[in-house]
C-alpha positions as CSV (number, residue, x, y, z in Angstrom):
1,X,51.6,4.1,50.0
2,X,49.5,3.8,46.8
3,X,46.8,1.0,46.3
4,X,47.3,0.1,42.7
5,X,44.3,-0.5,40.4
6,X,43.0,-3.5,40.0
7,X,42.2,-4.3,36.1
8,X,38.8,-6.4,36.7
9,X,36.7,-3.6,36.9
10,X,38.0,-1.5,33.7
11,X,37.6,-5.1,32.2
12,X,33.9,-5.5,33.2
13,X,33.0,-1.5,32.3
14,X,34.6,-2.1,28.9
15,X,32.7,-5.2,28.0
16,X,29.4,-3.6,29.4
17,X,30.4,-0.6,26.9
18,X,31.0,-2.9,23.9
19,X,27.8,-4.9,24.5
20,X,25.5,-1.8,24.7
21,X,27.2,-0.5,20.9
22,X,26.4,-4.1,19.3
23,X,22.7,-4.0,20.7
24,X,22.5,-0.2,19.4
25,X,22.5,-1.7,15.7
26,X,19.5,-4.2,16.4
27,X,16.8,-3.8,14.7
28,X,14.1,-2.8,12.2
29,X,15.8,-0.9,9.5
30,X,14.7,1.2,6.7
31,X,14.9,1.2,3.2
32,X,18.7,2.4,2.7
33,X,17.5,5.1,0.1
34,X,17.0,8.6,1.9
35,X,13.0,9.7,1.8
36,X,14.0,13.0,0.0
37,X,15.6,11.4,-2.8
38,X,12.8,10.2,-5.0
39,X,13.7,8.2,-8.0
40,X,12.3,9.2,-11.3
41,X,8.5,8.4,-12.0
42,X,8.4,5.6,-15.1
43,X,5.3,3.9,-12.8
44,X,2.0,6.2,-12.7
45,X,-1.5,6.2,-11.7
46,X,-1.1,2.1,-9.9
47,X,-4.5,1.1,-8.8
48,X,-5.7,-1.9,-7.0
49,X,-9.2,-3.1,-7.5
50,X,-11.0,-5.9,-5.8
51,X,-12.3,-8.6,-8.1
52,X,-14.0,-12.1,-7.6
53,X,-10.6,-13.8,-8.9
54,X,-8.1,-11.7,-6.7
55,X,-6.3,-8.2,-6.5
56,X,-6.1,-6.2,-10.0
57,X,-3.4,-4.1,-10.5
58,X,-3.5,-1.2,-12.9
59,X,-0.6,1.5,-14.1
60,X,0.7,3.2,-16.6
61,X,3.9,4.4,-17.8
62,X,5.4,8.2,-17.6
63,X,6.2,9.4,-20.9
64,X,9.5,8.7,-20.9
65,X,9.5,5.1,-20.3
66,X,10.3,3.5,-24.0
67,X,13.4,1.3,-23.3
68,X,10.5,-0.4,-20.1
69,X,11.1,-4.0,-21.7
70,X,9.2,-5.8,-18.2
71,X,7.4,-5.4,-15.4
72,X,7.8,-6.9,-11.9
73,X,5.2,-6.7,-9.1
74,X,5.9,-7.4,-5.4
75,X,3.6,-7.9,-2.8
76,X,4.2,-7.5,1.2
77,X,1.5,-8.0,4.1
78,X,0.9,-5.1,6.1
79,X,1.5,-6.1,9.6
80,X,-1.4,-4.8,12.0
81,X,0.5,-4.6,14.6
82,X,2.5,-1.9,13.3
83,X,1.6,-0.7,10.1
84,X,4.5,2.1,10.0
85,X,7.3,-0.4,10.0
86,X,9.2,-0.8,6.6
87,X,7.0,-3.7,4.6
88,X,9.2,-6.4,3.1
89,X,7.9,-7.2,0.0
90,X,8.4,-10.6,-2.0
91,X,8.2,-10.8,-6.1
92,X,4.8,-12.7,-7.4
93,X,5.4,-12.0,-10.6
94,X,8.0,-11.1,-14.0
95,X,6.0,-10.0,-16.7
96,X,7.2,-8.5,-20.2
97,X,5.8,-5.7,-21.7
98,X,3.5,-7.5,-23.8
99,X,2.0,-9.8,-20.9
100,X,1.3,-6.9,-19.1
101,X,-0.5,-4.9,-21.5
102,X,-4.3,-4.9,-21.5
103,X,-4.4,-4.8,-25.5
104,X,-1.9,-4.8,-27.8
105,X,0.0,-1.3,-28.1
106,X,-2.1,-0.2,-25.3
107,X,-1.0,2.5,-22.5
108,X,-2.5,0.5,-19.4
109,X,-0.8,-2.6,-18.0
110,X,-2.4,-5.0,-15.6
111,X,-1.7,-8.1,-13.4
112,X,-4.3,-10.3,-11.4
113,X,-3.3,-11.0,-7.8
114,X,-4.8,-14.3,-8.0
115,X,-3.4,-15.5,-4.5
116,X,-4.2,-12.4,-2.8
117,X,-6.6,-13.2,0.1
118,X,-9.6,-10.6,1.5
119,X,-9.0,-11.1,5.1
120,X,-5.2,-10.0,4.5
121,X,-4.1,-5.8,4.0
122,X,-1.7,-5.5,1.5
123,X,1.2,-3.2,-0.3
124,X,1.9,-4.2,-3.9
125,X,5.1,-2.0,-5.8
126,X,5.8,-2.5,-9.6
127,X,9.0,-2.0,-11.1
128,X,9.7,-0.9,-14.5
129,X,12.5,-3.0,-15.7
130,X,14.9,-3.1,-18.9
131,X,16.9,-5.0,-21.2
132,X,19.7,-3.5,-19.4
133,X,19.2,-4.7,-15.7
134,X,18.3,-1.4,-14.2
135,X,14.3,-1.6,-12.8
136,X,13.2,1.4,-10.8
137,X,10.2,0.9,-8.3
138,X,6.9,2.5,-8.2
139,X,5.3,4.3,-5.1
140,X,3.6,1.2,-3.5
141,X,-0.8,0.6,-3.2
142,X,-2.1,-1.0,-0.7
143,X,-5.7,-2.7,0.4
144,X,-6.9,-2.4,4.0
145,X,-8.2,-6.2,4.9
146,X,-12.2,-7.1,3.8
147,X,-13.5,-8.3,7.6
């Protein structure tokens, strides 16, 4: 005579299997874009100085950056605890072309990070934007914290 199976335990393993493939996908992602894929440059040479009124920014544009109608900067803190992990960066500021520039017609641009604070490490990116909606991101600066 055959004991048949009783269906409680396949329930129980199943449930245990499900739960373990929704907990897989928790967690700290990346940014979707794939490392080896670099956008183009339109961002060069950004620079962050220290000042007495805040954080200054400095960049310039890649040669082939004429339609750049605006710039905006983003800002993330740089968590101490684990300074690897993807930063999530929050927009300060939209500037147009000529708010940006440090004189008129000029090839520098510049923003003051007025509310940056000393005791704090951060990342700032800039993205070139135009008229057309499309902005492409710069490789991002940081500042280690002042103690």
């Amino acid at each position: 005579m055959r004991r048949a199976c009783h269906p409680l335990p396949v329930f129980i393993i199943l449930v245990f299997i499900i739960m373990a493939l929704m907990l897989a996908g928790c967690g700290l992602k990346a940014d979707p874009r794939p490392k080896t894929a670099a956008p183009p440059e339109v961002i060069r040479d950004l620079i962050v100085k220290d000042t007495a009124l805040g954080a200054l920014l400095e960049w310039r544009l890649a040669g082939d950056a004429g339609q750049t109608t605006g710039f905006r900067v983003q800002r993330a803190e740089i968590n101490q605890a684990c300074p690897t992990c993807p930063q999530r960066y929050v927009p300060i500021a939209s500037l147009t072309r000529g708010e940006a520039a440090q004189k008129q017609g000029g090839a520098t641009f510049r923003f003051l990070d007025r509310d940056a604070r000393a005791n704090i490490a951060y990342s700032w990116r800039v993205s070139a934007c135009q008229d057309k909606g499309g902005c492409l991101d710069s490789a991002p600066v940081g500042r280690e914290k002042k103690e």
